[in-house]
Backbone bond lengths (Angstrom), bond angles and torsions (degrees), N, CA, C in turn:
res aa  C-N    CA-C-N  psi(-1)  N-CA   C-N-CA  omega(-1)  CA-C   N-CA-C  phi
1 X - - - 1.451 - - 1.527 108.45 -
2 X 1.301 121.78 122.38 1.492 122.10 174.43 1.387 121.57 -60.03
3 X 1.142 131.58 142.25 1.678 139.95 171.77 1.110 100.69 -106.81
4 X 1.903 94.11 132.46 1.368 103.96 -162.49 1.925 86.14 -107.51
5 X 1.574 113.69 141.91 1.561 123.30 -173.59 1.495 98.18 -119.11
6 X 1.531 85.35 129.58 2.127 90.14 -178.50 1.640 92.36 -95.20
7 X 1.345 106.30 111.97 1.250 110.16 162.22 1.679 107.86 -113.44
8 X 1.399 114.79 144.16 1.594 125.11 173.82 1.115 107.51 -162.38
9 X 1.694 116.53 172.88 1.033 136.10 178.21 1.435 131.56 -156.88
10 X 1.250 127.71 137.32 1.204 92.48 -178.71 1.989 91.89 -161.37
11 X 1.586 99.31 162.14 1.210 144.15 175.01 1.393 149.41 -77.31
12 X 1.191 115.66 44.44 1.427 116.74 -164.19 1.435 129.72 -132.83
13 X 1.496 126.72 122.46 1.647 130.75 175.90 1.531 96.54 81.33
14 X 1.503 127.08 16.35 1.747 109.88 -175.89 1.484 89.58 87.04
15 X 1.315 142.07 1.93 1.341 130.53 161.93 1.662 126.47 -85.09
16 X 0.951 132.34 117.65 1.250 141.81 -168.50 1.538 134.98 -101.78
17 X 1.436 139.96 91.59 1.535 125.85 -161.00 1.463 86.23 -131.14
18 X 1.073 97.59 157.60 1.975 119.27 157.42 1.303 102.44 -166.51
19 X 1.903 92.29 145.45 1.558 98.04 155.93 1.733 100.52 -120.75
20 X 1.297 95.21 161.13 1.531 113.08 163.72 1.620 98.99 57.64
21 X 1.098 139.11 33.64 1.613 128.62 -171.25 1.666 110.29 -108.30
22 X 1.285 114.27 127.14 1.308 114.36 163.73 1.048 127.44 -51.05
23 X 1.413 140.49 167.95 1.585 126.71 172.55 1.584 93.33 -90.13
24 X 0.553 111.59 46.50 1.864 111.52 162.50 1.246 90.77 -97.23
25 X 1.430 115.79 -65.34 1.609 124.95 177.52 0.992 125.52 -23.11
26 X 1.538 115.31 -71.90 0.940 149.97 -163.87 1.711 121.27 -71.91
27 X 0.875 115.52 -55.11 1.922 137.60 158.49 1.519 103.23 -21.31
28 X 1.359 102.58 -87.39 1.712 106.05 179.21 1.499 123.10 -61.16
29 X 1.260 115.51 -17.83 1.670 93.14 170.03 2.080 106.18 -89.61
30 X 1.255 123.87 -27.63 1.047 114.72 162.17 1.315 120.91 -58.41
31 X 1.189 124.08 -23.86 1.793 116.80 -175.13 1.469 97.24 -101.21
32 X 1.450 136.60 0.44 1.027 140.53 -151.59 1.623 122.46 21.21
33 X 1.253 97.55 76.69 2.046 120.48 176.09 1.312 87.92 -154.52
34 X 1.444 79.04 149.79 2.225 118.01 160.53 1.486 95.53 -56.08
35 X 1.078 108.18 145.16 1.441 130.34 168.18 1.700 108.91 -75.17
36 X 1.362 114.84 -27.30 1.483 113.07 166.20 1.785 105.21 -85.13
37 X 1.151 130.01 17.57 1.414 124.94 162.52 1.551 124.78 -133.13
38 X 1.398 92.96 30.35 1.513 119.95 -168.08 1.739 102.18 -121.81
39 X 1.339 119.03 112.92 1.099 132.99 157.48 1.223 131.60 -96.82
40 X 1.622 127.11 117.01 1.466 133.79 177.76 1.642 94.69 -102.85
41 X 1.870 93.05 126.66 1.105 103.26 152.79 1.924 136.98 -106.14
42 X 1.700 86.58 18.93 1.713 87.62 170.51 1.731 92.59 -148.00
43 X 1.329 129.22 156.00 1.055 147.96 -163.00 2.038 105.61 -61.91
44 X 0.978 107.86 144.58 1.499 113.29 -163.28 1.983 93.91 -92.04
45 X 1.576 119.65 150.52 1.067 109.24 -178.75 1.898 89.90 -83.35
46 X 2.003 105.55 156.69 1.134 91.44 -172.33 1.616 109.53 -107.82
47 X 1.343 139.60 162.01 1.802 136.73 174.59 1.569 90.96 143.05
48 X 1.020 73.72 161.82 1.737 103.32 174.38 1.490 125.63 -87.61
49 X 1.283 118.19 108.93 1.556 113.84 -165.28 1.732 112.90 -108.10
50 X 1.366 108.30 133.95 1.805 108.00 156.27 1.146 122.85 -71.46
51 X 1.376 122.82 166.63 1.339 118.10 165.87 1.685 104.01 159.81
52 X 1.723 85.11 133.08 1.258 90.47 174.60 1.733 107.81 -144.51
53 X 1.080 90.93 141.08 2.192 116.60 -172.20 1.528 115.64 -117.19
54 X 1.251 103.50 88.13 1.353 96.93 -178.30 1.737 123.26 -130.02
55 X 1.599 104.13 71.42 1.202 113.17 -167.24 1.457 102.79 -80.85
56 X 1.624 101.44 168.77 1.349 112.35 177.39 1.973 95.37 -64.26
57 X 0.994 121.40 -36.66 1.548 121.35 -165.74 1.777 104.74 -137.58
58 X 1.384 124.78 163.81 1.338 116.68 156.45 1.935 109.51 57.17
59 X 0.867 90.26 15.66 1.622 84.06 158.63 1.721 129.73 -43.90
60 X 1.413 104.36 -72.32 1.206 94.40 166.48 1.214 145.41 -62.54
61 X 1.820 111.13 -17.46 1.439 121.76 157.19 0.813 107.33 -64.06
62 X 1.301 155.00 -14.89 1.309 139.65 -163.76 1.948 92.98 -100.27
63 X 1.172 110.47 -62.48 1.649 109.66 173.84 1.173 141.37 -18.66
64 X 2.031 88.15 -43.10 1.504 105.14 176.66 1.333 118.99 -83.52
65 X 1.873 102.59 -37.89 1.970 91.30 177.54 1.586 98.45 -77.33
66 X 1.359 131.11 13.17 1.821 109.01 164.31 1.438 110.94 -95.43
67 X 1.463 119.52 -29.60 1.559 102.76 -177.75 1.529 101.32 -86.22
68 X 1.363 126.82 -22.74 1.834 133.10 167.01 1.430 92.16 -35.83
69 X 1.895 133.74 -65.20 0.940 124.16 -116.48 1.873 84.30 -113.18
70 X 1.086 102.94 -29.17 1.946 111.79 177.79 1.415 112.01 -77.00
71 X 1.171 128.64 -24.10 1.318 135.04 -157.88 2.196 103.34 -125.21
72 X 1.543 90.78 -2.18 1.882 85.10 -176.09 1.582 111.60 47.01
73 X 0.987 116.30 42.89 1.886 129.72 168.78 1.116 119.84 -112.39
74 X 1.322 148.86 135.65 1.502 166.73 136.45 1.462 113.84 -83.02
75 X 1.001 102.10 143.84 1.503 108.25 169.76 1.934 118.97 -148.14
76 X 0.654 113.92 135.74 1.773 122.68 -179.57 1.875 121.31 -130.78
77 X 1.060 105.37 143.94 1.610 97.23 -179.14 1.359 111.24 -85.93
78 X 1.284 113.29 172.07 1.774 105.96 -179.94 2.019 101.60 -177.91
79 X 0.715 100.61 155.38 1.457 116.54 -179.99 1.827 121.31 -90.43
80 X 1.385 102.98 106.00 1.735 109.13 -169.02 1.667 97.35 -111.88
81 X 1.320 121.19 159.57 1.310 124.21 153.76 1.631 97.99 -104.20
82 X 1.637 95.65 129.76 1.583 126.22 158.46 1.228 122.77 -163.48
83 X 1.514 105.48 171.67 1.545 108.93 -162.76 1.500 105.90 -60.80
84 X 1.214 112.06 150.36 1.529 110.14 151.78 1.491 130.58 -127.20
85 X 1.387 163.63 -143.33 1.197 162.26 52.39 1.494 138.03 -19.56
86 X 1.373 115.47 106.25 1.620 118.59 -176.99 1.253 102.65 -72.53
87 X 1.164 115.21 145.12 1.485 108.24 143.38 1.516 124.29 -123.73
88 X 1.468 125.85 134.78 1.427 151.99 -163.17 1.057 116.67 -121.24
89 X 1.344 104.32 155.09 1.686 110.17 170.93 1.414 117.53 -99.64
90 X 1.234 115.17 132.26 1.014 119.93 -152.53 1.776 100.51 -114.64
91 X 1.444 110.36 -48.29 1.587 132.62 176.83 1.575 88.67 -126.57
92 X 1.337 106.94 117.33 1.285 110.72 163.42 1.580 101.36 -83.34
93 X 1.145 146.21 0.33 1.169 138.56 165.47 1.367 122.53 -117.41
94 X 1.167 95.42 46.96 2.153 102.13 -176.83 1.652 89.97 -70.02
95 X 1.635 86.13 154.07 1.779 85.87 -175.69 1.652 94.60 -94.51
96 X 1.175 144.79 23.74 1.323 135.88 158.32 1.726 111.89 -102.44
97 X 1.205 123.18 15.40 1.198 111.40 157.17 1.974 104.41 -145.90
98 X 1.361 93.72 155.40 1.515 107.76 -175.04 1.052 121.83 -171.07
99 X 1.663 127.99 120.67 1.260 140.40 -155.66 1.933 100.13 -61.60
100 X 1.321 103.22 122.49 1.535 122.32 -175.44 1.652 79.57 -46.15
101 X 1.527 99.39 163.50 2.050 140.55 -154.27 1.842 69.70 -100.21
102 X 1.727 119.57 137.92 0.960 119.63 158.47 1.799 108.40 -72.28
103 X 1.226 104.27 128.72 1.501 90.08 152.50 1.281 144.35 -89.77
104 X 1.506 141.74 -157.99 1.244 142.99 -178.07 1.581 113.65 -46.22
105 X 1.318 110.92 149.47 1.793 104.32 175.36 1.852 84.22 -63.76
106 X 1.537 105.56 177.94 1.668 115.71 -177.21 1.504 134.55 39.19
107 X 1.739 96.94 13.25 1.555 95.33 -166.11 1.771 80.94 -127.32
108 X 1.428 100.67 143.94 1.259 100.22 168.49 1.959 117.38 -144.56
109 X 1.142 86.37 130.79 1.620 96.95 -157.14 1.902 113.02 -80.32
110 X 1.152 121.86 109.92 1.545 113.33 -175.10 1.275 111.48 -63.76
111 X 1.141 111.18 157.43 2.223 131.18 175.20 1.050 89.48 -67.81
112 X 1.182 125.02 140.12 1.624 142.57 125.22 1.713 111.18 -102.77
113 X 1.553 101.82 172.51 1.355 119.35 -163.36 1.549 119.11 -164.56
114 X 0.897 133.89 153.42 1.714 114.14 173.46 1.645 83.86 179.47
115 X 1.506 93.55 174.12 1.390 113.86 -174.13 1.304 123.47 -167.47
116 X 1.378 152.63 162.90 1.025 140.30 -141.39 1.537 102.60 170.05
117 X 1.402 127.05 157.95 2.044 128.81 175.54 1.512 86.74 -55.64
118 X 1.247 119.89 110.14 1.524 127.39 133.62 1.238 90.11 100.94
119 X 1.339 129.54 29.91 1.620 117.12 165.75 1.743 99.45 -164.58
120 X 1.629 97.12 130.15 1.150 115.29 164.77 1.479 122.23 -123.31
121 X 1.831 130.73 125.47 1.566 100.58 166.04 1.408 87.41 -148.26
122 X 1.202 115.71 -177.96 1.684 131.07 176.63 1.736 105.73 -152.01
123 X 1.521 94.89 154.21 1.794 82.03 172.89 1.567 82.89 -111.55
124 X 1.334 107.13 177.49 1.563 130.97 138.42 1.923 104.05 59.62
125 X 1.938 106.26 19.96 1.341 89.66 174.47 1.837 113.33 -135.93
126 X 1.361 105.63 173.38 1.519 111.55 -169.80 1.534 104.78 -64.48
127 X 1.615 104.24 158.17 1.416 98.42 178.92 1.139 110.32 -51.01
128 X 1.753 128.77 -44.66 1.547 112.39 -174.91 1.469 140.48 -40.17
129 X 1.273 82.53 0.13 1.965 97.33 -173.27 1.780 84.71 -84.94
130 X 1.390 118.45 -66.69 1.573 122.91 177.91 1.611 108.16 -46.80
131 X 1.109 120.69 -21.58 1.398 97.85 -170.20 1.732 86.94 -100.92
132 X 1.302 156.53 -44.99 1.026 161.66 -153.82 1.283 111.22 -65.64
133 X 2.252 109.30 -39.70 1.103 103.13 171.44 2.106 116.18 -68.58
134 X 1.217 115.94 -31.71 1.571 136.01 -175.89 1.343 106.30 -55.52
135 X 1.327 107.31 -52.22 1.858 115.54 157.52 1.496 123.87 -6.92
136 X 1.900 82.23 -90.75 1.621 106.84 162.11 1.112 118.73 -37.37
137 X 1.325 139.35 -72.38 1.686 140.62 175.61 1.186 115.49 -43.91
138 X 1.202 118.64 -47.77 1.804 112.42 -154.39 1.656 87.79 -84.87
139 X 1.518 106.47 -46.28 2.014 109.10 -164.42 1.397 95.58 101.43
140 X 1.072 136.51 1.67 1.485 143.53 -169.70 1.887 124.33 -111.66
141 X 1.205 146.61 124.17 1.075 112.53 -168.18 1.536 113.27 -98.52
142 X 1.216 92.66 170.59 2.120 95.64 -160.51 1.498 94.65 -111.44
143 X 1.113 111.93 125.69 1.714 116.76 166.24 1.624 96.21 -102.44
144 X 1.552 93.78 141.46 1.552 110.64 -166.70 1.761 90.82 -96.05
145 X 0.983 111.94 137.70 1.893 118.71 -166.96 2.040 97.70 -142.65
146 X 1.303 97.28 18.01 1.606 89.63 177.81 1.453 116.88 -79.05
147 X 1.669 106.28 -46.05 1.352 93.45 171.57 1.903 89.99 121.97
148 X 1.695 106.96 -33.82 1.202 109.55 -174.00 1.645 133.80 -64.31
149 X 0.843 118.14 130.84 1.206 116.18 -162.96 1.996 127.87 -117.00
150 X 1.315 95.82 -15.94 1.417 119.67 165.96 1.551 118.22 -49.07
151 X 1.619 109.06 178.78 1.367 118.71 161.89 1.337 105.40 -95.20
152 X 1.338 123.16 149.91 1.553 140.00 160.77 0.799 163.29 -70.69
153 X 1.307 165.60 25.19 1.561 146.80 -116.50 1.652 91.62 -100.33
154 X 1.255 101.94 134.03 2.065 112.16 -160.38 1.550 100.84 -126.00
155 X 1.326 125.82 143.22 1.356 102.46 174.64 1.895 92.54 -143.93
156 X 1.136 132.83 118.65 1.406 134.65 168.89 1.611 118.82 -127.87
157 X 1.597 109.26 111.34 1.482 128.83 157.80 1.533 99.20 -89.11
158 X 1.694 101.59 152.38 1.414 125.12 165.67 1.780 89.01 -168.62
159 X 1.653 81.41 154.86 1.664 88.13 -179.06 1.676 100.22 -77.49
160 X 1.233 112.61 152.31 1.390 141.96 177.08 1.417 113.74 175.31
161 X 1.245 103.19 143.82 1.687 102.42 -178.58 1.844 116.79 -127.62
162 X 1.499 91.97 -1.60 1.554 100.65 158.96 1.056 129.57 177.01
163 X 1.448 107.81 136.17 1.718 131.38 -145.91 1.173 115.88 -64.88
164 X 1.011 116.83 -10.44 1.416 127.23 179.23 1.894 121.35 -87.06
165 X 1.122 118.51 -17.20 1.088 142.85 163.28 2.025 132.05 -149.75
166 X 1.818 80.06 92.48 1.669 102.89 -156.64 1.579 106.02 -50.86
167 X 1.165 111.84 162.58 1.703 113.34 167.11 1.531 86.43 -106.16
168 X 1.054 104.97 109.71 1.505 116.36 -179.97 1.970 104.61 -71.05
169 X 1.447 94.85 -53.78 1.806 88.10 -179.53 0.885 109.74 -90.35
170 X 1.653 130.39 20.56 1.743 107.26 140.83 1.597 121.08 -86.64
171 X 1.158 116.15 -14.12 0.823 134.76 -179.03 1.892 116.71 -85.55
């Protein structure tokens, strides 16, 4: 019988939790980069780690000089030439994307996003949310070349039946 493991994580106000997350996970939201624009040049230790950072300020600074200082890792940003993925408009009227419903004057409505094997959508956010998720999948990074500049509501099916190993060309 399979055992099912609740692993999550999540991101919010400089607040920081995970369970069960690799430092694959973990790496790029502390350095704040995509994990497809993140290069290791020495082998990552491997297991599943907890952890939670929840300072009044600097949370994630603090995350990063503890696994820097637990794990003997550094990391710095820097500028490489490599391939990437554009993304264009191709149908400015695909019926899976459409500039979010303005709302009320004084009311302002937050992004959501989620994702799942064979389904992606978000309401109310910038393409970078779409290209950030494309990131993740391909391992590649996506320069957004639409031009668009609005809020979103995005909606993408492709067959896949598990998330863990994408169907890249259905996608």
């Amino acid at each position: 019988r399979a055992q099912q493991v609740r692993v999550e994580m999540e991101f919010s106000n400089d607040k920081l939790m995970g369970i069960g997350q690799p430092l694959t996970n973990i790496l790029p939201q502390v350095y704040g980069m995509n994990w497809a624009r993140t290069i290791c040049n020495a082998p990552l230790p491997k297991g599943d780690y907890d952890f939670i950072a929840n300072l009044p300020q600097g949370s994630a600074d603090a995350l990063r000089q503890e696994i820097e200082r637990k794990f003997r890792l550094t990391g710095r940003r820097e500028v490489r030439e490599t391939d990437v993925l554009l993304l264009t408009v191709v149908n400015a009227n695909a019926p899976g994307l459409k500039p979010s419903a303005p709302h009320a004057p004084g009311m302002h409505e937050v992004g959501s996003s989620g994702s799942s094997a064979g389904h992606f959508s978000c309401r109310n956010n910038p393409l970078s949310t779409l290209t950030g998720f494309l990131e993740s999948c391909f391992q590649v990074p996506v320069v957004d070349r639409t031009g668009l500049t609005r809020q979103f509501d995005m909606e993408l099916n492709w067959p896949e039946t598990d998330w863990r190993h994408h169907n890249l060309d259905g996608l």
